[in-house]
C-alpha positions as CSV (number, residue, x, y, z in Angstrom):
1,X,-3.0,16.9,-15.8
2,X,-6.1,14.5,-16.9
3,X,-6.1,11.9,-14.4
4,X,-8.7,8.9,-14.9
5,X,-12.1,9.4,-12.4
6,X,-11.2,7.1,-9.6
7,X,-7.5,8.6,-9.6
8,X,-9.0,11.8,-9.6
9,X,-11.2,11.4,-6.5
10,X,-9.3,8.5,-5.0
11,X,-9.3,9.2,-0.9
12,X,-6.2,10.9,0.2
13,X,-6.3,9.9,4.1
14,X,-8.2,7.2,6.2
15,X,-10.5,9.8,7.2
16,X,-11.8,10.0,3.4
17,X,-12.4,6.4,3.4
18,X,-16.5,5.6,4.2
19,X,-17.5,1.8,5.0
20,X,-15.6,-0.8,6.9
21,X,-15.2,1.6,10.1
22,X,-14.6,-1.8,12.2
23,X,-11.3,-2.7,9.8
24,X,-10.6,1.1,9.5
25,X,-10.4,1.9,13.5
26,X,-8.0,-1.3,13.8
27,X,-6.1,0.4,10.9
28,X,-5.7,3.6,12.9
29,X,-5.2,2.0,16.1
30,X,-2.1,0.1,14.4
31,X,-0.6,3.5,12.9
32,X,-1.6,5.4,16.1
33,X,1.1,2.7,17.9
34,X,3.5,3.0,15.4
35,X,2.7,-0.9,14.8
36,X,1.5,-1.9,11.3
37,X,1.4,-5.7,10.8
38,X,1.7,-7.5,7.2
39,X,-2.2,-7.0,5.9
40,X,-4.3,-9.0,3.7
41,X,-7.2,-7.2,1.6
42,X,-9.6,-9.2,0.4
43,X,-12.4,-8.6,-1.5
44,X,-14.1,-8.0,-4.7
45,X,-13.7,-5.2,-7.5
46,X,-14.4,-1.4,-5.4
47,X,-14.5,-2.6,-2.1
48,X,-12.0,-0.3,-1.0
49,X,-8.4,-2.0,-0.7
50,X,-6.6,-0.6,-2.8
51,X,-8.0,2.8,-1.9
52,X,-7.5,2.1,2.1
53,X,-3.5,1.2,1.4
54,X,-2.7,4.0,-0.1
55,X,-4.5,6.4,2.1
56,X,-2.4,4.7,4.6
57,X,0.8,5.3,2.7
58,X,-0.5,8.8,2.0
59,X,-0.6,9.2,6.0
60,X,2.6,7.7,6.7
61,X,4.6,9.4,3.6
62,X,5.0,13.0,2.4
63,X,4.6,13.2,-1.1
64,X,8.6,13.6,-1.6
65,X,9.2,9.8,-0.7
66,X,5.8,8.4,-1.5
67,X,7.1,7.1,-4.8
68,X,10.2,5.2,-3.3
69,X,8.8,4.1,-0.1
70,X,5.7,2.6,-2.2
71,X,6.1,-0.6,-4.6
72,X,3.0,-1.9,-6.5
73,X,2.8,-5.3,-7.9
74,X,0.2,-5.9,-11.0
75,X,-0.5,-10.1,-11.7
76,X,-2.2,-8.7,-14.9
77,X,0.8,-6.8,-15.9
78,X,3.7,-9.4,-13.7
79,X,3.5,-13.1,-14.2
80,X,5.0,-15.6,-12.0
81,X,6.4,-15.7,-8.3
82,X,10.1,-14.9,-10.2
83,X,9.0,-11.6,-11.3
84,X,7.4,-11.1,-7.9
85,X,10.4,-11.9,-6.6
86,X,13.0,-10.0,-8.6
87,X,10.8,-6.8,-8.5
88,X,10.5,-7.0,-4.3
89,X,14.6,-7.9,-4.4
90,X,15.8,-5.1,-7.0
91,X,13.3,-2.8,-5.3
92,X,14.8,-3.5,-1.5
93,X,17.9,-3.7,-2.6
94,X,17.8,0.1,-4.7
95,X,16.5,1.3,-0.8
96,X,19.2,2.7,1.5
97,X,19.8,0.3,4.5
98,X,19.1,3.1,7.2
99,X,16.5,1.3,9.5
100,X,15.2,3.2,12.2
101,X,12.7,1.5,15.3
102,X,10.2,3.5,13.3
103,X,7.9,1.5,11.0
104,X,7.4,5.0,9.2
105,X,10.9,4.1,8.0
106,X,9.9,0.5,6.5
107,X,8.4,0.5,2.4
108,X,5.0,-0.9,1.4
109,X,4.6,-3.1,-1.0
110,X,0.9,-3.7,-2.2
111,X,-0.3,-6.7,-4.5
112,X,-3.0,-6.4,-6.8
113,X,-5.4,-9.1,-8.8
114,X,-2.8,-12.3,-7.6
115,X,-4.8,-15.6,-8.1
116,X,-3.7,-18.9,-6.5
117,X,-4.6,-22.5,-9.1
């Protein structure tokens, strides 16, 4: 399979991830408590936000469920808070409804390249 470069060597796990040790002890700290708040990313092009969110999905998914418990939302492919909207809604609502106290149990949904004007 010919995957693009930074697909290719894209860190799997936290512990791949170099830089930003302050932001990625908090990170683990949350997981280690089974306590991971909504997060904001911020930042520009290759910083590492993209790459950090899914090394924490990576952690908290096996690669069986990755793909359901996982939404990604493009602004340069999605336009508009009513697409944002409908994908998060048909997305939640395609999920079985068995919630655990286990924020393993609870999807991620990552947006990319959203602007505000």
């Amino acid at each position: 399979m010919n995957l693009p470069w930074v697909e290719k060597y894209r860190p799997q796990c936290l512990d791949d991830l170099i830089s930003h040790e302050d932001i990625l002890k908090t990170i683990r700290r949350f997981m280690d408590e089974d306590h991971l708040p909504h997060l904001l990313l911020y930042g520009p092009p290759g910083t590492g936000k993209t790459s950090t969110i899914l090394a924490c999905a990576k952690q908290l998914y096996t690669p069986k469920i990755f793909n359901s418990m996982v939404l990604e939302l493009n602004a340069s492919d999605d336009r508009g808070i009513g697409v944002v909207r409908n994908e998060v809604t048909k997305e939640y609502n395609s999920f079985s409804q068995f919630w655990f106290c286990n924020f393993r149990n609870l999807r991620i949904v990552y947006a990319l390249k959203f602007s505000y004007w």
